[in-house]
LOBAKOL-382102 format. One record per residue (C-alpha): residue number from 1; chain; x, y, z. Coordinates in steps of 0.25 Angstrom, whole numbers, plus 5000, padded with zeros to 4 digits. Layout:
// residues N
(rec NUM 'A' (X Y Z))
...
END
This chain:
// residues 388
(rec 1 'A' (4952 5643 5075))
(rec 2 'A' (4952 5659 5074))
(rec 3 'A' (4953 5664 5062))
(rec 4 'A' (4966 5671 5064))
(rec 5 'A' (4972 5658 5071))
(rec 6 'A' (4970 5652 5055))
(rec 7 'A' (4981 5661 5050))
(rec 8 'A' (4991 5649 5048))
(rec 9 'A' (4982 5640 5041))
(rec 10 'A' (4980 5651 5031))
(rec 11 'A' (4994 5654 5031))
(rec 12 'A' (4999 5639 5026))
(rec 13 'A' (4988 5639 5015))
(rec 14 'A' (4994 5652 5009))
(rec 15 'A' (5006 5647 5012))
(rec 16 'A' (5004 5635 5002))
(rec 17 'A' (4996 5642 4992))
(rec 18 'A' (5006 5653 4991))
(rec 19 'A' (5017 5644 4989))
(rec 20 'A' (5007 5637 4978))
(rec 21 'A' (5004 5648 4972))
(rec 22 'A' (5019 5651 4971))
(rec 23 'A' (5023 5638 4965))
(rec 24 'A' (5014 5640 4956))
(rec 25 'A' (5020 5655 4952))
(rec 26 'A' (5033 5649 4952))
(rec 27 'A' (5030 5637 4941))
(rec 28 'A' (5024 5647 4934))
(rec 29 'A' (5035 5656 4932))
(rec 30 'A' (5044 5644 4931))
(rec 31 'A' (5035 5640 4919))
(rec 32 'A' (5035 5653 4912))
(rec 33 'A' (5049 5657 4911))
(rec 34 'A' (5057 5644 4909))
(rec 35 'A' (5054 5632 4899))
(rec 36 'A' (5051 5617 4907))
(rec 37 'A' (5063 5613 4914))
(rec 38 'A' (5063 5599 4906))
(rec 39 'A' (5073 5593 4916))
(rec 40 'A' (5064 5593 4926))
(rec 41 'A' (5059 5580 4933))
(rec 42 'A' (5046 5575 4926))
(rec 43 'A' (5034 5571 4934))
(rec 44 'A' (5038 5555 4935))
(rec 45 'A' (5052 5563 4943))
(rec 46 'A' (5041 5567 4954))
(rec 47 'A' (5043 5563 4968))
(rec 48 'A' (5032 5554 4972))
(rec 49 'A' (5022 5561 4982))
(rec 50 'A' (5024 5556 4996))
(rec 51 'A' (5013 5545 4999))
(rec 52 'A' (4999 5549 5007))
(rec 53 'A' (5000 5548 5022))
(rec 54 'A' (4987 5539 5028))
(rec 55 'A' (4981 5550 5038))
(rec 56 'A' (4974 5539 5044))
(rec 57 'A' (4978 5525 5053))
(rec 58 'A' (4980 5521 5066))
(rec 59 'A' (4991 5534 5067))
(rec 60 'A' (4990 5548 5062))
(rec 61 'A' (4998 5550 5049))
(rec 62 'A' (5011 5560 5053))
(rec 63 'A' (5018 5552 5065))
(rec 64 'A' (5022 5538 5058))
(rec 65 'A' (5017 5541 5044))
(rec 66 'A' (5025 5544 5036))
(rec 67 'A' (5037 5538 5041))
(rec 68 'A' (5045 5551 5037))
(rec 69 'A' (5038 5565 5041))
(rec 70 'A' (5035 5573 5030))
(rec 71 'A' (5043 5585 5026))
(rec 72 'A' (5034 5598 5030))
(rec 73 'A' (5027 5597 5044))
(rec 74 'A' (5016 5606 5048))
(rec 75 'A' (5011 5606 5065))
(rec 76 'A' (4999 5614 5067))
(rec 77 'A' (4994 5615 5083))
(rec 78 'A' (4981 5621 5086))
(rec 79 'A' (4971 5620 5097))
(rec 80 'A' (4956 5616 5097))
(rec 81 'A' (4945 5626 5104))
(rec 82 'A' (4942 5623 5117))
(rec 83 'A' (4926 5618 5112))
(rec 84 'A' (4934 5610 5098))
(rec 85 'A' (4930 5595 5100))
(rec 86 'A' (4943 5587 5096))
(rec 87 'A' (4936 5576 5090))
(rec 88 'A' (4929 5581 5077))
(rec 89 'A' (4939 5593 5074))
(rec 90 'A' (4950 5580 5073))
(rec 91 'A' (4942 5570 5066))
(rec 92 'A' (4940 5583 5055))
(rec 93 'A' (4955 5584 5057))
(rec 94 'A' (4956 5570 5053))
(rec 95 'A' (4947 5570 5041))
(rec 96 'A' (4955 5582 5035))
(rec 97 'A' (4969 5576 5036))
(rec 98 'A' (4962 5564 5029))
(rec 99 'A' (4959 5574 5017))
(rec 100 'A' (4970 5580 5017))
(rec 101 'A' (4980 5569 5018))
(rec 102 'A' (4973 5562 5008))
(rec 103 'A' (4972 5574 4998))
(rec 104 'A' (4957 5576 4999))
(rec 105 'A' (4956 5589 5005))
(rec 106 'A' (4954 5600 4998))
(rec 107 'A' (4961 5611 5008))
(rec 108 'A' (4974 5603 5002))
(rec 109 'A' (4972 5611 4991))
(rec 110 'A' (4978 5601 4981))
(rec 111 'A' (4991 5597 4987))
(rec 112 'A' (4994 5584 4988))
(rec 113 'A' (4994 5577 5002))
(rec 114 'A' (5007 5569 5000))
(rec 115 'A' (5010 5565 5014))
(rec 116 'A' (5003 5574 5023))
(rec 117 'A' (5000 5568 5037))
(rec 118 'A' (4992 5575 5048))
(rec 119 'A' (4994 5572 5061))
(rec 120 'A' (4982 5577 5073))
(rec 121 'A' (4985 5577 5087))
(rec 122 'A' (4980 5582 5100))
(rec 123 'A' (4986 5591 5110))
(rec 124 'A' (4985 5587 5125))
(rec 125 'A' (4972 5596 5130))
(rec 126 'A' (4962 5587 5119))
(rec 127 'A' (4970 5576 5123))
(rec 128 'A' (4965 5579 5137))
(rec 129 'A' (4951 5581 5133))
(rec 130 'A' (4951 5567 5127))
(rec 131 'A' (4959 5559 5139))
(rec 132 'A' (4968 5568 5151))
(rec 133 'A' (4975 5554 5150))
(rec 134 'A' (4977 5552 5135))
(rec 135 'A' (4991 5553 5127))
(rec 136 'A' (4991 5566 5124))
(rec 137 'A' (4985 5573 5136))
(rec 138 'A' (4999 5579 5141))
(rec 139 'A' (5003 5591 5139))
(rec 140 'A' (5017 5592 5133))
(rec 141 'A' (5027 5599 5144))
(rec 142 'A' (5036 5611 5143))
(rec 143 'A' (5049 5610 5142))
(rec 144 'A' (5063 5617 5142))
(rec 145 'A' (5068 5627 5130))
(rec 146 'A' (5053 5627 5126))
(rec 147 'A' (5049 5645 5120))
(rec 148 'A' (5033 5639 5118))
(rec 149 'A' (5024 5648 5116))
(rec 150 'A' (5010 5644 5122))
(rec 151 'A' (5002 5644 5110))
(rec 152 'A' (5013 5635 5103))
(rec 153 'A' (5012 5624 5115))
(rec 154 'A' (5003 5615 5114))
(rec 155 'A' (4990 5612 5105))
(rec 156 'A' (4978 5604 5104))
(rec 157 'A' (4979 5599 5090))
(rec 158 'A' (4990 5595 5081))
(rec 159 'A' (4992 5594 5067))
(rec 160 'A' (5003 5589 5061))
(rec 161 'A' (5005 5589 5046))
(rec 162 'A' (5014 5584 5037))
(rec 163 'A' (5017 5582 5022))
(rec 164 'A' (5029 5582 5013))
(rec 165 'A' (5022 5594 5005))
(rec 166 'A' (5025 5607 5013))
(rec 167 'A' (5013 5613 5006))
(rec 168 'A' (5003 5600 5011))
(rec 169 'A' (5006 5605 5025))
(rec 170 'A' (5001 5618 5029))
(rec 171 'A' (4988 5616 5018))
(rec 172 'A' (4984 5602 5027))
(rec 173 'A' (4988 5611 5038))
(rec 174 'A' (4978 5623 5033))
(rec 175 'A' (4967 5612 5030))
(rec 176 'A' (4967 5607 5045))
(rec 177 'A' (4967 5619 5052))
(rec 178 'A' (4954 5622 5041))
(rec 179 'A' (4946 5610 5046))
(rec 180 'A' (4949 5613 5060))
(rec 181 'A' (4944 5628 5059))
(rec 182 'A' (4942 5636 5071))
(rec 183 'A' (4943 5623 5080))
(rec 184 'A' (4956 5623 5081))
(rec 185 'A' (4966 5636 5083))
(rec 186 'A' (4981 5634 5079))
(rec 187 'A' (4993 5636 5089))
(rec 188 'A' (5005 5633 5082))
(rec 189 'A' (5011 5625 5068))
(rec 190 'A' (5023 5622 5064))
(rec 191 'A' (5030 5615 5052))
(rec 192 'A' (5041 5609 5049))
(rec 193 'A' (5049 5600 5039))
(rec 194 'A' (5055 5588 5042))
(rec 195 'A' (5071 5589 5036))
(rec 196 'A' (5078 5578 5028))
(rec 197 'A' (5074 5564 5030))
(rec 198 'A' (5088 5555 5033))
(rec 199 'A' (5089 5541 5033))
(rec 200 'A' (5088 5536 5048))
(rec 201 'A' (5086 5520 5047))
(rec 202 'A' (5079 5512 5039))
(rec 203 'A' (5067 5517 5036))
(rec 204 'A' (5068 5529 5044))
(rec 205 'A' (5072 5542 5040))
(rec 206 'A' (5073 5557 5050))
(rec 207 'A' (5075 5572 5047))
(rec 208 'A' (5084 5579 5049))
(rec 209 'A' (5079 5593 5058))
(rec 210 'A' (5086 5607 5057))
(rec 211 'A' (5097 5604 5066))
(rec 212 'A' (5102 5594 5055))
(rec 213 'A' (5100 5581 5063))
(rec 214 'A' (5091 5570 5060))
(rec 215 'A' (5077 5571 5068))
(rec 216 'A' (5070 5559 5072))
(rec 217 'A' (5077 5547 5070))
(rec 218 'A' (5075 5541 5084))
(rec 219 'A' (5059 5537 5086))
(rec 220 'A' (5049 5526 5086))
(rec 221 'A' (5051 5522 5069))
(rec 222 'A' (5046 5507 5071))
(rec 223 'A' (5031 5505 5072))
(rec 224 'A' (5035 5496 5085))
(rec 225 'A' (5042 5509 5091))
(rec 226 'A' (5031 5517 5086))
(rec 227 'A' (5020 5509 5094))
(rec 228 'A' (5029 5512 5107))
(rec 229 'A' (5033 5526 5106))
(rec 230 'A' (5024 5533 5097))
(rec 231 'A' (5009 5529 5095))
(rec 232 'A' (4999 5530 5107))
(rec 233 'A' (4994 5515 5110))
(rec 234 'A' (4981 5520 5120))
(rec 235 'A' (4974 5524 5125))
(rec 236 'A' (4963 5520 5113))
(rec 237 'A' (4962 5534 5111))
(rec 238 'A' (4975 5539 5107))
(rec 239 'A' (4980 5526 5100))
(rec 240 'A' (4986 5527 5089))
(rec 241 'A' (4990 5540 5093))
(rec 242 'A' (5004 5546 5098))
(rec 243 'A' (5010 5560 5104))
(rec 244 'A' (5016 5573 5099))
(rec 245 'A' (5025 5581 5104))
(rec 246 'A' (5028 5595 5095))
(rec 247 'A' (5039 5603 5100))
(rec 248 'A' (5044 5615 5089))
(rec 249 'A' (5058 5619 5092))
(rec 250 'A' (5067 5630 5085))
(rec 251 'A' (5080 5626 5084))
(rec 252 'A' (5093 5633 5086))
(rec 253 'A' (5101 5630 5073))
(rec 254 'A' (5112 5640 5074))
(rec 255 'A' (5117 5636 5087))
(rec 256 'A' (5116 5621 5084))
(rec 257 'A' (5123 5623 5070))
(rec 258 'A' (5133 5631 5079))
(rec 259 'A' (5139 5617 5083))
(rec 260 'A' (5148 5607 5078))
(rec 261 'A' (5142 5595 5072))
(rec 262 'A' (5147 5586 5082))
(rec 263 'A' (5140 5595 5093))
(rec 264 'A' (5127 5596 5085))
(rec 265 'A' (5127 5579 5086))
(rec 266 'A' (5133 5580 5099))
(rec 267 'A' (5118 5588 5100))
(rec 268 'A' (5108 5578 5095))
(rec 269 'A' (5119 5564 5097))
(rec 270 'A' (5119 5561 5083))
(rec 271 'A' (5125 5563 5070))
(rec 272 'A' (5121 5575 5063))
(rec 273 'A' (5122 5569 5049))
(rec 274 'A' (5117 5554 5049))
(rec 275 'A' (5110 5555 5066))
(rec 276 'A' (5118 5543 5070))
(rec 277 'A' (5119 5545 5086))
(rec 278 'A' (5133 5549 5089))
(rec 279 'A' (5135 5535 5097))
(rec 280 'A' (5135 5529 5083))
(rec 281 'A' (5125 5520 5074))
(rec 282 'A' (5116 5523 5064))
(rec 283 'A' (5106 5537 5066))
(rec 284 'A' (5095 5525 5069))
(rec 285 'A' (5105 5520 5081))
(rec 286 'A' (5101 5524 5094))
(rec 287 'A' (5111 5533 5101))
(rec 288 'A' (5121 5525 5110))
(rec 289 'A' (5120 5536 5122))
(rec 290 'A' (5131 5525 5130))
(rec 291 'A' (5141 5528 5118))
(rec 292 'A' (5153 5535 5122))
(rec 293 'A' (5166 5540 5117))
(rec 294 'A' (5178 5534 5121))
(rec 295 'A' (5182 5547 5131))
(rec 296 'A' (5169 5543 5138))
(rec 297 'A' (5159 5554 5130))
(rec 298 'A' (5145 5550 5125))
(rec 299 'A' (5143 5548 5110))
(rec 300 'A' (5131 5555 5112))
(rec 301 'A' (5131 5568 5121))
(rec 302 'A' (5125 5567 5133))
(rec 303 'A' (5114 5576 5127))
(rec 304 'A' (5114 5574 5114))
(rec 305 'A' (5099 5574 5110))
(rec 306 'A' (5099 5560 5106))
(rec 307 'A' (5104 5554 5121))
(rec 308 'A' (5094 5567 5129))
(rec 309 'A' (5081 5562 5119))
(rec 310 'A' (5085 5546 5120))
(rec 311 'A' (5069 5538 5123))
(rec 312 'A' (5078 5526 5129))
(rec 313 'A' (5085 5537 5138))
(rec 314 'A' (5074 5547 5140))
(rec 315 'A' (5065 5533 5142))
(rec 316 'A' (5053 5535 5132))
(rec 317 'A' (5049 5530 5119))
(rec 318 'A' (5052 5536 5106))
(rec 319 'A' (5046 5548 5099))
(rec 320 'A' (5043 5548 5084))
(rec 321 'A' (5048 5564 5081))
(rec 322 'A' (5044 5571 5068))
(rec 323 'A' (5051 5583 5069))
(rec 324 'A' (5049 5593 5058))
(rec 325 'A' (5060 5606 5057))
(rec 326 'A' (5055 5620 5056))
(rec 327 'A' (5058 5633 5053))
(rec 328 'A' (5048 5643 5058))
(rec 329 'A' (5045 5648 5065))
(rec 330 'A' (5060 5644 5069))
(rec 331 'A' (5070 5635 5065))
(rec 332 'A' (5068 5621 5072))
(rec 333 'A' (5060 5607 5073))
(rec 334 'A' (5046 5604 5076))
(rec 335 'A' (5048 5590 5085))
(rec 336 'A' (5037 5582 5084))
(rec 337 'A' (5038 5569 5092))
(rec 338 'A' (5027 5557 5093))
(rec 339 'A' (5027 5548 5105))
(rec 340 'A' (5017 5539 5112))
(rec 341 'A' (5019 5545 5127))
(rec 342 'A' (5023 5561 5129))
(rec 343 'A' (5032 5555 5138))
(rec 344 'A' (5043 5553 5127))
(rec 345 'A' (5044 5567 5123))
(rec 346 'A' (5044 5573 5137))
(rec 347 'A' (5051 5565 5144))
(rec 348 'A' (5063 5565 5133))
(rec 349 'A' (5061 5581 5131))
(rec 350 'A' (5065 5581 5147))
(rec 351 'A' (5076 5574 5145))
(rec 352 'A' (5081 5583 5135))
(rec 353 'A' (5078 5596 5141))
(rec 354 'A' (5090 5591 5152))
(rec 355 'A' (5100 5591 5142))
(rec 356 'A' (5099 5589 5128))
(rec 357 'A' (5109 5596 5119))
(rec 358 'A' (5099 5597 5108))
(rec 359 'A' (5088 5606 5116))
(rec 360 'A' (5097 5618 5117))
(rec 361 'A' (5095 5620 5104))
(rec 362 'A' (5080 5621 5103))
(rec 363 'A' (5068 5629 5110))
(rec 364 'A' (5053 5624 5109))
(rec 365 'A' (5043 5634 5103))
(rec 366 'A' (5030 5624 5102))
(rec 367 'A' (5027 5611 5108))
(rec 368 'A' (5013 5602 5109))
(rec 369 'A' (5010 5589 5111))
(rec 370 'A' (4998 5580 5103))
(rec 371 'A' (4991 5567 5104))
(rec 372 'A' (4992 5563 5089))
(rec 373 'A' (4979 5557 5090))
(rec 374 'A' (4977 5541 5084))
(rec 375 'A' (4975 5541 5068))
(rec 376 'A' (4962 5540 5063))
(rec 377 'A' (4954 5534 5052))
(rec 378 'A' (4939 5533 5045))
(rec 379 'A' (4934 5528 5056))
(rec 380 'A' (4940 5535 5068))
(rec 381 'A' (4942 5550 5066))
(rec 382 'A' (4956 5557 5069))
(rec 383 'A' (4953 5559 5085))
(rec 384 'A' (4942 5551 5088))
(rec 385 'A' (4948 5542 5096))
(rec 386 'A' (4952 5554 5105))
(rec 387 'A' (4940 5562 5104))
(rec 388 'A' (4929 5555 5103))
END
């Protein structure tokens, strides 16, 4: 990496320390010109810190674990140089999130881990080195209302990183891209936060994004549905291992807030307020794309998102999204999708592109696609089973 491509590494870890450094000056003026506030909660009235995330197992942390994302989000895409052996730099990669999820790193500079996660993947030209055939090896195809530039298409490595700690984020962050040094060069980052969780089923909760609907709540939840649609079963390689679609988008908010509730639902097919479908049920009941008022219309529009993005319709599996809202560097949503067979994403994102009333309101600004390579352990480094 040169030297000057480092610049945003540096940038988060002032970032953090300023802010540190600034809480600090703020508790001590606080402490100086007013006596303790002897109302406030005592230490046994502090939240309990969010439990560790294994970094290791048959599945990298990130996808499934924790069953809710974490609040902040940080994706960082860079390349490797053209003579960079995949192999080493990801096992070192691997040792690191070790350390840092597990607290032990010193480039943590004393925060707290919580529930950081990590998740490594591959972009399609190391996936090529390794196998033309393998999951993974596509490139992701272009497609309509996309304003991509080249350098934020595409990438060889991913890292994804998670916590529920804003400031855990761009400091693991900071400590990747240091161990990688000048083998990898950044291309893009995004971050994000996830919005309010809302109750979905039992046991299953979604977020709601910027347009004020609830994100996610169709997808393989089960571990049944997630051995079909989700994790990559072979070959030996890649098992244990899925695929990730990234597509940042800016949203247009004013023009949607422009329209009447009912033709904001009439948008996505589903409430606004609790996501039941408009056909009725609970937000968990899949949409009844047959229902129809009694003059003969469809309950849900004929493009309403739900009915254009349907798996049963479209006729491929699920996706498990983890879609993040953003803010800069505009106003809009980081889609990030797992699935076992690109397929599920293409072939639903054509369908779409005929007539969906929802993509009118967004254009594309990056996009990539990753191998998220099988989890790893003491005996098998992260990318050994790729790269051998």
């Amino acid at each position: 990496m040169h030297r000057d491509d480092r610049h945003p590494s540096r940038r988060a870890f002032l970032d953090v320390t300023g802010a540190t450094v600034a809480a600090g000056l703020l508790t001590g003026c606080s402490s100086d010109s007013a006596p303790p506030d002897r109302s406030a909660p005592s230490a046994a009235a502090t939240p309990a810190p969010p439990a560790p995330v294994p970094a290791t197992g048959r599945h990298q942390a990130g996808i499934t674990l924790p069953r809710s994302g974490q609040r902040n989000l940080l994706a960082v895409v860079a390349d490797l140089g053209a003579d960079v052996a995949p192999g080493p730099l990801l096992a070192e990669l691997g040792e690191a999130v070790r350390a840092l999820t597990a607290g032990s790193d010193p480039r943590l500079l004393g925060l707290s881990p919580g529930d950081l996660t990590v998740t490594v993947g591959v972009g399609p030209r190391l996936v090529r080195t390794a196998g033309a055939d393998l999951p993974g090896a596509t490139d992701l195809p272009r497609f309509s209302r996309e304003r991509i530039a080249p350098r934020a298409r595409g990438g060889d490595l991913l890292l994804q990183i998670c916590a529920g700690d804003a400031l855990v984020v761009p400091v693991a962050a900071a400590a990747l891209l240091d161990q990688a040094g000048d083998r990898v060069r950044e291309r893009w980052r995004q971050s994000g936060r996830r919005g309010t969780e809302v109750p979905v089923a039992k046991d299953l909760t979604a977020p709601r994004n910027l347009l004020g609907f609830i994100d996610g709540i169709v997808g393989p939840h089960t571990p049944a549905e997630q051995e079909r649609d989700l994790w990559l079963a072979g070959p030996p390689e890649v098992a244990g291992g899925t695929l990730a679609v990234l597509r940042r988008m800016e949203l247009d908010l004013p023009r949607f807030a422009a329209l009447t509730v009912a033709d904001q639902e009439a948008v996505f097919g589903r409430r606004r307020s609790t996501g039941v479908p408009l056909s009725g049920g609970t937000a968990a009941s899949p949409p009844e794309l047959g229902a129809k008022t009694p003059d003969g219309r469809y309950l849900v529009p004929a493009d309403a998102h739900v009915r254009r993005a349907n798996p049963t319709v479209v006729g491929v599996g699920h996706m498990l999204r983890r879609s993040y809202s953003t803010d800069e560097p505009a106003p809009g949503l980081l889609f990030i999708s797992f699935q076992n067979a690109l397929r599920t994403f293409t072939a639903t994102l054509t369908r779409m592109d005929t007539s969906d009333a929802l993509l009118p309101f967004t254009t594309t600004t990056a996009g990539a696609s990753f191998l998220i390579l099988p989890g790893f352990d003491d005996q098998h480094p992260l990318g050994s089973t790729l790269f051998t």
